[in-house]
Backbone as CSV, one residue per row, in Angstrom:
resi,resn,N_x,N_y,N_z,CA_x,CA_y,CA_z,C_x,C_y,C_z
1,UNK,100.553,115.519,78.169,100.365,116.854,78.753,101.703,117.441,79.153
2,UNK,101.829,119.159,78.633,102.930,119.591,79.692,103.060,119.692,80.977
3,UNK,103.665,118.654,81.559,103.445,118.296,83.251,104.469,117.508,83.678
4,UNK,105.068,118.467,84.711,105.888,117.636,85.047,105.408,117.181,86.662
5,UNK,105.833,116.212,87.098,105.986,115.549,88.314,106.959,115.752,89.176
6,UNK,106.962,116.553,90.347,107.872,116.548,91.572,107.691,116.173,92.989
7,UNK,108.163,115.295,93.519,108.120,114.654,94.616,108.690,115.223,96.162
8,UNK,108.340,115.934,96.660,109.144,116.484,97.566,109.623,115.510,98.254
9,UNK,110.628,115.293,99.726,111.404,113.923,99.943,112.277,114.488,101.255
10,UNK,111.438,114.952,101.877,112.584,114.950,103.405,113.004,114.210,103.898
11,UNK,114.482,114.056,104.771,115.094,113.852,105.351,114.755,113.497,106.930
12,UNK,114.399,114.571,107.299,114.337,114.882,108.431,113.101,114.844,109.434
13,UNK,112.095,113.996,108.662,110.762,113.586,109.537,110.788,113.598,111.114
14,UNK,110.148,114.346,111.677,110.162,114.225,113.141,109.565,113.052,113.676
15,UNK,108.707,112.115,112.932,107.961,111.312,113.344,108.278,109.890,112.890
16,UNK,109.446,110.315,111.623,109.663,109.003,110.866,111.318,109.422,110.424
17,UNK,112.250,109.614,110.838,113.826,109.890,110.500,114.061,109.490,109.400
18,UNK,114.575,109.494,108.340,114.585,109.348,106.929,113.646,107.911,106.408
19,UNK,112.206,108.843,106.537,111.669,107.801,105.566,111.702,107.406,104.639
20,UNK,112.106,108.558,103.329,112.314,108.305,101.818,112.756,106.935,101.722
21,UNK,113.755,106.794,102.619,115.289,105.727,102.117,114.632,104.075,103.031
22,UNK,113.553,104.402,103.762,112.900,103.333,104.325,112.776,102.069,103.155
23,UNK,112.825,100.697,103.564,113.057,99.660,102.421,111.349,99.204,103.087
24,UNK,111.112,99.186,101.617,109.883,98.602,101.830,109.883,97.193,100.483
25,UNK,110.370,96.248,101.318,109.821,94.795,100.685,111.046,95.327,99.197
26,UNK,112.486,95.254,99.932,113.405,95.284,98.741,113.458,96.717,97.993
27,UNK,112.472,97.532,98.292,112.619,98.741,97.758,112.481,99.919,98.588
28,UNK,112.809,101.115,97.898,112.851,102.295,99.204,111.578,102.607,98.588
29,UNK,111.058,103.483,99.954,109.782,104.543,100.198,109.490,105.387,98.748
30,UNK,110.795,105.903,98.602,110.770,107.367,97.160,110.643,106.574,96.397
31,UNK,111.433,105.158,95.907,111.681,104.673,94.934,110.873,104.274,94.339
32,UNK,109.742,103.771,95.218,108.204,103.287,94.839,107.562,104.369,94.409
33,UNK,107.976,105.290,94.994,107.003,106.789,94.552,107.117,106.836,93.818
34,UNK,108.802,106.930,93.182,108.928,107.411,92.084,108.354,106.263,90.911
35,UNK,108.762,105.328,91.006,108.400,104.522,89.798,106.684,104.368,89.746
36,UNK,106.216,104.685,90.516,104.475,104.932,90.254,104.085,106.021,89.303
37,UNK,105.317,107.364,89.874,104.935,108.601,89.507,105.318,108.453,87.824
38,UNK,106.212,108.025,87.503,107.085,107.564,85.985,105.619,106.459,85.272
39,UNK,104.586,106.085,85.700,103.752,105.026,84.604,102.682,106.176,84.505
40,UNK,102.402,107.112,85.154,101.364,107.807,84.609,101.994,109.224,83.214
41,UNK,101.122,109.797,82.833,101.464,110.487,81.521,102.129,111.854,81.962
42,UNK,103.420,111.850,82.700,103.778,113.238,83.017,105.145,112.977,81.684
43,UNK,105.078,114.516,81.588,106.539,114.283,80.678,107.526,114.199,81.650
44,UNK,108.037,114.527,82.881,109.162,114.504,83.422,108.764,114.116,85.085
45,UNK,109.794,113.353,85.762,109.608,113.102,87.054,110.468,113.277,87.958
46,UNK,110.352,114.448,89.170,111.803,114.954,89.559,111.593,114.870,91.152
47,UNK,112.228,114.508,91.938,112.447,114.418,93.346,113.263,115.490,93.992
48,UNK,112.438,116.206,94.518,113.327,117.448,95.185,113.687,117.223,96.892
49,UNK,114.509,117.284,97.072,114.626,116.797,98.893,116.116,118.073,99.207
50,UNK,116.481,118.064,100.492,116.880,118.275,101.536,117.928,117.858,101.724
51,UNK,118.441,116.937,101.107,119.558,115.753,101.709,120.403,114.804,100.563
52,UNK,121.754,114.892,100.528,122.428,114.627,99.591,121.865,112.801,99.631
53,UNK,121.955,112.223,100.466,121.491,110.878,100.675,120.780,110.160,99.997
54,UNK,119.473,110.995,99.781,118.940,110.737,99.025,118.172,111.348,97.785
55,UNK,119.365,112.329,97.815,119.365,112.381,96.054,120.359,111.547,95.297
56,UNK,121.216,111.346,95.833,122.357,110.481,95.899,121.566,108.772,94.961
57,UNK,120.392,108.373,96.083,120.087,107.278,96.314,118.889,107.163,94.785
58,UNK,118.406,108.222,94.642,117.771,108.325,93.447,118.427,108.217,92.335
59,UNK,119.386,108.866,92.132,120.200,109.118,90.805,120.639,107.795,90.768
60,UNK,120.758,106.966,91.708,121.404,105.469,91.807,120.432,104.430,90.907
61,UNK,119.212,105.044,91.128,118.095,103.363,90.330,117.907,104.255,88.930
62,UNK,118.292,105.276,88.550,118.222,105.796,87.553,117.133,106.921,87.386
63,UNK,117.305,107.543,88.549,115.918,108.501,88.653,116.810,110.337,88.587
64,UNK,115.642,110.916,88.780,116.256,112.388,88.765,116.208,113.429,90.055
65,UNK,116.770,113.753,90.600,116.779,114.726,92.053,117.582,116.014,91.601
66,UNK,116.705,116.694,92.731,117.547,117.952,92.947,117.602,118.755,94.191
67,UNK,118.561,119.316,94.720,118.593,119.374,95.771,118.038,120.629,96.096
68,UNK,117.204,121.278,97.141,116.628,122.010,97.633,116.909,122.870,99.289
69,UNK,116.343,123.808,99.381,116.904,124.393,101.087,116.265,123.505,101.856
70,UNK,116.697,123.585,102.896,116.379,122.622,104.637,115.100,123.555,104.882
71,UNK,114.704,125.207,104.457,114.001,125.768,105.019,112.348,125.594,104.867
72,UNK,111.724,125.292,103.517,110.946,125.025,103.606,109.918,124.615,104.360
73,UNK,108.868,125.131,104.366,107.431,125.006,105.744,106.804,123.586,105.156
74,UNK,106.546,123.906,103.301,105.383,122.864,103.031,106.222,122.353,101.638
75,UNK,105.408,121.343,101.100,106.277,120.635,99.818,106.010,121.417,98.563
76,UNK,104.448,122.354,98.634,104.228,123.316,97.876,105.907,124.036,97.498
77,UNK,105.771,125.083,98.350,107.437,125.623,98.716,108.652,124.390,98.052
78,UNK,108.793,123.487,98.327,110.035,122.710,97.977,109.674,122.561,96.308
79,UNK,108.941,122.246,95.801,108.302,121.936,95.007,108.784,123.632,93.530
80,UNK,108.425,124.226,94.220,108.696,125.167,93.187,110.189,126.091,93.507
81,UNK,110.895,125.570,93.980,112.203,125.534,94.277,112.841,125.176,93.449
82,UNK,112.694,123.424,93.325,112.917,122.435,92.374,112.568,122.498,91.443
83,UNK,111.439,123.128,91.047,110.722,123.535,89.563,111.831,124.873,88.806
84,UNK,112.232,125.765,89.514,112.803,126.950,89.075,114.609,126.412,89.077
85,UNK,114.875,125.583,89.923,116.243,124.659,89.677,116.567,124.016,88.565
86,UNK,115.212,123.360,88.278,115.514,122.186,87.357,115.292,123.304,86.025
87,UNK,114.930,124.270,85.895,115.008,125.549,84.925,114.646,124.507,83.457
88,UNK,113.420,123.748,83.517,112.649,123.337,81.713,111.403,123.661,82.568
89,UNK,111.030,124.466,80.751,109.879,125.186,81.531,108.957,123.985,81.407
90,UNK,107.465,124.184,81.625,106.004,123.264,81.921,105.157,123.575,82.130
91,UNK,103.916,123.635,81.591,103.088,124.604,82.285,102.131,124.264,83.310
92,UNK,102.445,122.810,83.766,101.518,122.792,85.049,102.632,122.055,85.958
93,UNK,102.707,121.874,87.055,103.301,120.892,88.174,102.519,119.698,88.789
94,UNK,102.551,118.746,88.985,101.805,118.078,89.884,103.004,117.845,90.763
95,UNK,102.087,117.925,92.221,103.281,117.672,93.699,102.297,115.998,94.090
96,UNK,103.486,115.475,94.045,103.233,114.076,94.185,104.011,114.228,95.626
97,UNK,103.110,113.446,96.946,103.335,112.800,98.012,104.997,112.031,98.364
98,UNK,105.561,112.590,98.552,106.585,111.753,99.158,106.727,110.344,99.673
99,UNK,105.765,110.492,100.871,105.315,109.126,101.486,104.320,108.567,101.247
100,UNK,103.565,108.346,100.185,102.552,107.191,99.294,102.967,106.684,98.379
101,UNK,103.607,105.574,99.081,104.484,104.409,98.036,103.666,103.777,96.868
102,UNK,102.018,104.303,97.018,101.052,102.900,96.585,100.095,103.598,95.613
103,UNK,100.791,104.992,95.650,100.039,106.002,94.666,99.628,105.335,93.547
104,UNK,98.744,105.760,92.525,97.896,104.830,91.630,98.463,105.841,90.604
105,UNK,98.708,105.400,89.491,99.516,106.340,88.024,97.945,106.943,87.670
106,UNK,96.944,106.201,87.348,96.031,106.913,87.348,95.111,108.538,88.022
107,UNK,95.533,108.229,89.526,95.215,109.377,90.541,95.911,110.492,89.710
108,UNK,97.399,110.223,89.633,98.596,111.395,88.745,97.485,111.997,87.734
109,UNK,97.605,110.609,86.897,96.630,111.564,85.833,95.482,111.813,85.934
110,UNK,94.563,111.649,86.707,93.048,112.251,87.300,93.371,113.767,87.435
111,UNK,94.736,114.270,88.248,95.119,115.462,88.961,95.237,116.186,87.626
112,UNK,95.900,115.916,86.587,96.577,116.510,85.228,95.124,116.547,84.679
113,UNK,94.824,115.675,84.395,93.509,115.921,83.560,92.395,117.505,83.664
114,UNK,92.041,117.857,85.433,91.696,119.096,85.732,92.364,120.111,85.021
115,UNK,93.198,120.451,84.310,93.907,121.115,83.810,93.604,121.394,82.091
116,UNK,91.972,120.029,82.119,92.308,120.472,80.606,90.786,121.892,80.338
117,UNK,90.411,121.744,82.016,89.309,123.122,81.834,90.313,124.191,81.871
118,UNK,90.312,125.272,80.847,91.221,126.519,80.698,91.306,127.290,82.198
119,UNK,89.887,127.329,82.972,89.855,128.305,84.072,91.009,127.702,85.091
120,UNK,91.099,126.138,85.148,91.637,125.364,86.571,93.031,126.535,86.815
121,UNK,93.143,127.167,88.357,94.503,127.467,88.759,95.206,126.194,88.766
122,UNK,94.542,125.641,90.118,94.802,124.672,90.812,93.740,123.243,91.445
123,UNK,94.387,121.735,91.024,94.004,121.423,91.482,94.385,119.822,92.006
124,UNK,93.242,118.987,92.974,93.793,118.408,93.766,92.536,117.300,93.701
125,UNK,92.453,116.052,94.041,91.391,114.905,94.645,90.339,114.845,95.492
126,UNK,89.323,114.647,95.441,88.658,114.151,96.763,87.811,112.845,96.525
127,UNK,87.920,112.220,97.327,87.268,110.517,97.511,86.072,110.794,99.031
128,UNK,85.042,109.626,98.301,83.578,110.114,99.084,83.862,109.040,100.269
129,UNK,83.514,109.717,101.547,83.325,109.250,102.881,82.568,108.046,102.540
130,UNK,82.585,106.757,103.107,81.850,106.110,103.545,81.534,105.634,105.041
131,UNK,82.253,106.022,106.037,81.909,105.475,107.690,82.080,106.841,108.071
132,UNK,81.508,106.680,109.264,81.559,107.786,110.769,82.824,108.014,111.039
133,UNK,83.775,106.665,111.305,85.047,106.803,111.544,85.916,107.673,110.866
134,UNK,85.874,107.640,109.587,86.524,108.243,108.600,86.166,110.037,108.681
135,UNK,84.608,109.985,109.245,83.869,111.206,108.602,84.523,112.251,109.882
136,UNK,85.198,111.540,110.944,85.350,112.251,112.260,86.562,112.432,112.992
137,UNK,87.403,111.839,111.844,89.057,111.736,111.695,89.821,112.489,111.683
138,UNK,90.502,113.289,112.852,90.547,115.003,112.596,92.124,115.058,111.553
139,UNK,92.434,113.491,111.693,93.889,113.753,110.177,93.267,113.367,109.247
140,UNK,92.243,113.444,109.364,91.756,113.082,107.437,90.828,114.467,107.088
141,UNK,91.199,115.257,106.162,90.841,116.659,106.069,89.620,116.386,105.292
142,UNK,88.480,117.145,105.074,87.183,116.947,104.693,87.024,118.562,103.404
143,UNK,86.590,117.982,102.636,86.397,119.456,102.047,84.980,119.629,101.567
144,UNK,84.561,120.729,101.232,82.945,120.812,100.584,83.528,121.831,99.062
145,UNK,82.678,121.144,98.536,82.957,121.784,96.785,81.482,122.954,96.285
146,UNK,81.457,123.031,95.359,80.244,123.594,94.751,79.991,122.986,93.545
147,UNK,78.860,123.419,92.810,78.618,122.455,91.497,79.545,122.986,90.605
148,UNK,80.520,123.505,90.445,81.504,123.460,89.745,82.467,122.608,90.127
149,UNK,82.562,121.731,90.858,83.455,120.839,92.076,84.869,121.814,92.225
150,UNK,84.534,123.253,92.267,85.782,123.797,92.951,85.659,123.825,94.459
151,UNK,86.530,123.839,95.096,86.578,123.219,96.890,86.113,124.882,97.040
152,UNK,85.595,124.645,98.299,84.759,125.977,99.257,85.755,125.849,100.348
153,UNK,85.936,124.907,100.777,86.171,125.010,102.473,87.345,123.682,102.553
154,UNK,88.668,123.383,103.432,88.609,122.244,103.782,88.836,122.471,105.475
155,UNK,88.321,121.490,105.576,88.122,121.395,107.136,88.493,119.960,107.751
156,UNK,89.107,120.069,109.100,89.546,118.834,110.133,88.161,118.405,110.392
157,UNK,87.304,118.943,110.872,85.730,118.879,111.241,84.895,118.337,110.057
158,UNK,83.973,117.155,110.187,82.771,117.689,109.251,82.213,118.572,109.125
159,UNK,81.912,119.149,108.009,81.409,120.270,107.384,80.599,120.189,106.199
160,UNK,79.139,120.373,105.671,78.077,120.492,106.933,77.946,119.931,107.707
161,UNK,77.161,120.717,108.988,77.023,120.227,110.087,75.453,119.262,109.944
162,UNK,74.843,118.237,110.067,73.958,117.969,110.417,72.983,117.898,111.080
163,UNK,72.191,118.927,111.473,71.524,119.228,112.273,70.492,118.216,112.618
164,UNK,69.673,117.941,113.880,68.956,117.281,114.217,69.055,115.628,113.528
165,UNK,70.491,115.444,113.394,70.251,113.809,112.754,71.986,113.221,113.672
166,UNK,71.760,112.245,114.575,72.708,111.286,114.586,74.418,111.507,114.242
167,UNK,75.324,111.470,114.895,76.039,111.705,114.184,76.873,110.350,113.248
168,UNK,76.698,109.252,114.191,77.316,108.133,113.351,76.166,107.715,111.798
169,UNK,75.170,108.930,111.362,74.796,108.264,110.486,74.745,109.784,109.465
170,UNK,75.445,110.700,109.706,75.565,111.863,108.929,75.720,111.551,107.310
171,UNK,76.748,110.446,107.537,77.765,109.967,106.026,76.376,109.418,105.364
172,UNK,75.236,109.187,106.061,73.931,108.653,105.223,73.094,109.467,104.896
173,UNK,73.377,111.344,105.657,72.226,112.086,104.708,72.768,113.009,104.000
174,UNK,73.932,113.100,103.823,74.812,113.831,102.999,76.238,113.294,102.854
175,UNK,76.491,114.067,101.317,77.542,113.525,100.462,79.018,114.087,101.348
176,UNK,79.881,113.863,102.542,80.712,114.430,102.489,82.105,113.943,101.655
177,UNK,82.780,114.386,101.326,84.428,114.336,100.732,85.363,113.987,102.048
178,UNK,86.515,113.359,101.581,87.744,113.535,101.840,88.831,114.099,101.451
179,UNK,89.594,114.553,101.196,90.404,115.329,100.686,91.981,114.375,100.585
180,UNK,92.138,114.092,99.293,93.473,113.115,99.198,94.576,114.237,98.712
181,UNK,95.348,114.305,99.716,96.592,114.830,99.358,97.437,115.241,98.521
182,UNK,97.142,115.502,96.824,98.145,115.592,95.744,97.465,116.774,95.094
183,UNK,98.314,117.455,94.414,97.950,119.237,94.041,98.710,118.856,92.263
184,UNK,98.180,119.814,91.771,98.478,120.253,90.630,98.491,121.789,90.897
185,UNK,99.106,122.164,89.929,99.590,123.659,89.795,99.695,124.495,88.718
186,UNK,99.190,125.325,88.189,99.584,126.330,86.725,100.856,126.853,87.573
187,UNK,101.796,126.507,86.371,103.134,127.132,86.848,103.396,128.532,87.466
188,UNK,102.241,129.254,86.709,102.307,130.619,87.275,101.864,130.826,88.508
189,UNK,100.469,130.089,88.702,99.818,130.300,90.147,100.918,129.549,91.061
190,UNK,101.698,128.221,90.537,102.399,128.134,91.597,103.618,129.125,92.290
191,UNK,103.992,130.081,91.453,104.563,131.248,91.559,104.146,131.855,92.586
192,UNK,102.645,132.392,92.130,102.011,132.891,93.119,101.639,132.954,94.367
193,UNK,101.155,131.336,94.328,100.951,130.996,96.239,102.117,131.169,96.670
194,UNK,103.244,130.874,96.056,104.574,130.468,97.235,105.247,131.712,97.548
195,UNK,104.482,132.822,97.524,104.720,134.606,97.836,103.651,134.948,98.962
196,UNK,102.399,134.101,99.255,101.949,134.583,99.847,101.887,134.111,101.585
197,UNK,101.753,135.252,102.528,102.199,134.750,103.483,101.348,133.852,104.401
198,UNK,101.678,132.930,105.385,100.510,132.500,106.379,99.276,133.218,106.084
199,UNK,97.849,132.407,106.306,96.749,132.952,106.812,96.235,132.974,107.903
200,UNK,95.222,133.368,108.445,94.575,133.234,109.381,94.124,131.496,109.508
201,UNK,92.902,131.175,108.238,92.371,130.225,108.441,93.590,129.157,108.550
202,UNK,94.537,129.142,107.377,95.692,128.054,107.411,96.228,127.615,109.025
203,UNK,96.469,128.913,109.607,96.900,128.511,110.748,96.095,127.972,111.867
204,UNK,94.705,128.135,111.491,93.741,127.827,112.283,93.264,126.130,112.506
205,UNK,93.990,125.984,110.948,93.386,124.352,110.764,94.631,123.581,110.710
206,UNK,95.772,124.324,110.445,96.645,123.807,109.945,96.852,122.766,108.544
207,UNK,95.915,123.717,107.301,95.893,123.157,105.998,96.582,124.573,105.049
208,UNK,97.531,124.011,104.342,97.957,125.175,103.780,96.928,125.389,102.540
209,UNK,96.163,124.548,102.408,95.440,125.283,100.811,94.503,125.998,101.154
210,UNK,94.214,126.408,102.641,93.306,127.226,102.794,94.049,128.315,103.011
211,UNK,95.338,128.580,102.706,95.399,130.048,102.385,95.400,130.320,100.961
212,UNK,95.242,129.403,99.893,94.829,129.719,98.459,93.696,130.133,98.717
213,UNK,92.651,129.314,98.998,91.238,129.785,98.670,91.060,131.126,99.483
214,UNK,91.598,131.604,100.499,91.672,132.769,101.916,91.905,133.914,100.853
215,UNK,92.902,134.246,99.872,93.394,134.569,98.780,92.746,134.698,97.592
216,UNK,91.917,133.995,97.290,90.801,134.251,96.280,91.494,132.936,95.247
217,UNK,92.224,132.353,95.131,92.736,131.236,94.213,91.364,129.861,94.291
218,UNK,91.347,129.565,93.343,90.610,128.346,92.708,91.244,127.142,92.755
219,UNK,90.493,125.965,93.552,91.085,124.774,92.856,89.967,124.103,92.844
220,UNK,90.153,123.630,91.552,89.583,122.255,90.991,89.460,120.992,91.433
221,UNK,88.581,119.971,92.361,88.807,119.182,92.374,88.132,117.270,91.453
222,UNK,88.591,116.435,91.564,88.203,115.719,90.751,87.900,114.357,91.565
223,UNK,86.959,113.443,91.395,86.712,112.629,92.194,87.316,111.175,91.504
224,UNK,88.230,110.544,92.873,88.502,109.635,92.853,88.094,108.350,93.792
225,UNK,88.361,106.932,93.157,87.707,105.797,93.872,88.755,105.108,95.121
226,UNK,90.007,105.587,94.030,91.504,104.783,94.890,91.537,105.040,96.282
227,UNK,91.861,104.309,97.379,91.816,104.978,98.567,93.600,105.477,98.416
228,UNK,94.441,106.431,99.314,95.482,106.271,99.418,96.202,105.916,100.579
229,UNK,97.621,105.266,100.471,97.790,105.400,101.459,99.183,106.230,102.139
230,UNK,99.063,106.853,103.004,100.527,107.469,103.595,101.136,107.243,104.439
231,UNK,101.901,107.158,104.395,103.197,106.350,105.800,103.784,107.595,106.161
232,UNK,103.541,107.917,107.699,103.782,108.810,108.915,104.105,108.516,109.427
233,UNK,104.776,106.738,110.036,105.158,106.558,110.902,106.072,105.184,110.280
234,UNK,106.750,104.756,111.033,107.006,103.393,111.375,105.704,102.272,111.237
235,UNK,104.692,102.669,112.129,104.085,101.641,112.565,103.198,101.566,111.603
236,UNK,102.629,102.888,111.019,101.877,102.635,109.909,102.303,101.811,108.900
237,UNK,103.523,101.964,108.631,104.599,100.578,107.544,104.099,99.689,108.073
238,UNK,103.881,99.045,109.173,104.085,97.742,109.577,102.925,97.144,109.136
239,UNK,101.775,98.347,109.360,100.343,98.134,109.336,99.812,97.609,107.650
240,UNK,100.732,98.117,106.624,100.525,98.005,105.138,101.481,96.750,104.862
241,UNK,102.000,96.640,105.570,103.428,95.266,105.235,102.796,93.895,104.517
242,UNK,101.707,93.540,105.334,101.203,92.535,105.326,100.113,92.335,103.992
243,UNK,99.205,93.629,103.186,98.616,93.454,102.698,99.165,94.029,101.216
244,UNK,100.582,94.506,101.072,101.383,94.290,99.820,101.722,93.335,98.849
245,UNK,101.000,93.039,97.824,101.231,92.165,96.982,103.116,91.718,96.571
């Protein structure tokens, strides 16, 4: 497929100070990214960041970076920065996670694949709830689709609400989603979103793809089994350390 792969890659984590360059078990954070992002079927795989360090540190294991503004809000934004830098054209993007060292090459291409319906703008994952815990997780974003599985809504909240039933047993009378983190893009629509300004709802939930859909934009989503995982912290590393092959 024409698709390329870009990794956005800050520096400057408020919660995690240069995670990219974090060594995880002999290897860095990006480096894993990247070499996950390189086994699935993209033609090209590019790391856009913030920080000579670690573009520096990429170009070192034999990978590709490019450097980008400090200003950026979201990786959307960095993402097509780096897309219009790296100037070969493509006609879709996938924005691969920075910090999911454990990304599955498959998920990549689950995301690319949406792309082979002509209508897809945009699109992105969702994996089915199984616990309460999960279903009530206000950092794990929830979305509802339609029978076209284009997303309606994503929400911090479950959404539907369950009326008159339990709440630790909701995940048993309806199908809800999770929403896994990775976007695909028609080069053009990615043009597009990254012109348009804050929304209402975006700021309300603090999810930027709800100012696509706020906007009238489409995304596609596709169901996956993989769980993922993302490192936000330190401690969350510590928490995956142990169960790394």
């Amino acid at each position: 497929m024409d698709a390329i792969g870009i990794i956005p890659a800050r520096y400057a984590s408020t919660r995690f100070p240069g995670k990219p360059l974090t060594n995880i078990l002999g290897k860095s954070m990006i480096r894993r990214v990247y070499e996950q992002a390189k086994q699935a079927g993209l033609a090209e795989v590019l790391v856009a960041t913030d920080d000579a360090r670690i573009k520096e540190h990429v170009e070192s294991f034999g990978g590709k970076a490019v450097m980008t503004g400090e200003h950026h809000q979201s990786g959307t934004d960095r993402c097509f920065e780096a897309y219009k830098l790296h100037d070969v054209p493509y006609e879709y993007i996938i924005n691969i996670q920075g910090d999911e060292p454990f990304i599955k090459p498959e998920q990549i291409d689950l995301v690319a694949s949406c792309f082979s319906r002509s209508e897809t703008q945009l699109a992105t994952l969702i994996k089915k709830i199984n616990t309460p815990e999960e279903l009530f997780n206000v950092n794990a974003p929830k979305v509802v689709i339609n029978q076209a599985r284009e997303a309606l809504y994503f929400s911090r909240q479950p959404i539907p609400y369950c009326r008159n039933v339990p709440n630790d047993i909701w995940h048993q009378q309806h199908t809800y989603y999770k929403h896994i983190g990775i976007y695909g893009y028609r080069a053009d629509i990615l043009e597009q979103i990254t012109q348009l300004p804050p929304s209402a709802l975006e700021l309300a939930e603090s999810l930027e793809q709800l100012r696509w859909l706020e906007n009238g934009f489409r995304i596609t989503t596709a169901l996956t089994e993989f769980e993922t995982i993302g490192i936000d912290t330190p401690e969350d590393l510590l928490k995956v350390l142990p169960h790394i092959e």
